[in-house]
N, C-alpha and C positions, 0 to 999 in steps of 0.2 A: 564521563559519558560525552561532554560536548567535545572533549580530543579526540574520541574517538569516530564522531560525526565528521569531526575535519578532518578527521587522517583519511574518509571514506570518500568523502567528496573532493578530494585532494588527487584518487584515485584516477588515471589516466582511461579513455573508454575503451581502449584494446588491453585491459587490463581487469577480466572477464573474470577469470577465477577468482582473482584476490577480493572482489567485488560482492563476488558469492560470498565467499568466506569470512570477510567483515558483516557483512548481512547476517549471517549466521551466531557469530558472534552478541552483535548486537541486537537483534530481537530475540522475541521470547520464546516465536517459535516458526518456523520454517517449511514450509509444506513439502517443496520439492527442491532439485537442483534449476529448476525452470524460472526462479523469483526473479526479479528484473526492476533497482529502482532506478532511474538516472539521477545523475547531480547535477543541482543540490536537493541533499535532503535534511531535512531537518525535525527532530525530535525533544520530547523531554527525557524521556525513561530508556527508552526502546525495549525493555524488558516487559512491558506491558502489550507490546505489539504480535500479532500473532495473523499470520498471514497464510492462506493454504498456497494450494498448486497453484503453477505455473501466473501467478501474482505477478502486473507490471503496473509502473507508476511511471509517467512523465517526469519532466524537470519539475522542480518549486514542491515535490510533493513536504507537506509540513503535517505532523500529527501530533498534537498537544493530547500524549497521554495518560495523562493524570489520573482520570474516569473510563470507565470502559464504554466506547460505541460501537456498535457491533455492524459491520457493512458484511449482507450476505454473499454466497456463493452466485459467480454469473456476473454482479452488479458492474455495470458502468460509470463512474460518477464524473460529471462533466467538469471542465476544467472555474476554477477558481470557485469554486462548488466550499459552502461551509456546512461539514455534517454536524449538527448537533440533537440527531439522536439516531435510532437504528434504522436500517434503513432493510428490507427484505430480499431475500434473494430472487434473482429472475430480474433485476428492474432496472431501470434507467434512472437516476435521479439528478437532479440540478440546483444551482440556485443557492442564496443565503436568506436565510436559511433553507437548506437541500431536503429538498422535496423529489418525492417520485414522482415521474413523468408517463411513464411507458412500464408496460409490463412486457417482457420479452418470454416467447414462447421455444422452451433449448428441445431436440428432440433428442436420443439417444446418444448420437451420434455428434454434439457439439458439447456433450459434458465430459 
């Protein structure tokens, strides 16, 4: 697993498919072709990671996942944010430990 973390992050950013397709590889499950992580990223498993649609992650994104935490559909989680438990859909969360902040209201049309 961790060669194949480096062979991902090693991956050039005009290098969009291959990016996908290691993504796919490496997690457990894959919502759409829409996923989006930048490098680096870093994991333990990735086989435990299950990400839906159109899912984007900044640089430094790290998932220690060991145990499962569940971050709902919608959510935002702000940057150097430590989740250590679930977090609901709709929300803003922040913080270490990551707390919800805001509830955001989606209407038809932004899901």
């Amino acid at each position: 697993m961790k060669d194949a973390i480096h062979r991902y992050n090693a991956l050039l950013p005009s290098q969009r498919s291959e990016r996908l397709q290691m993504l796919k590889a490496l997690l457990g499950h894959v919502g759409d072709d829409e996923v989006f992580i930048n490098q680096p990223f870093y994991c333990d498993y990735g086989k435990h990671i299950s990400v839906g649609r159109r899912f984007f992650a900044n640089f430094n994104l790290t998932i220690l996942d060991e145990a499962r935490v569940t971050i709902g559909d919608g959510v935002t989680i702000g940057a150097g944010s430590v989740v250590v438990s679930d977090i609901p859909a709709g929300t803003v969360a922040v913080g270490n430990a990551c707390r919800v902040v805001k509830t955001i209201v989606q209407n038809e049309k932004t899901r």
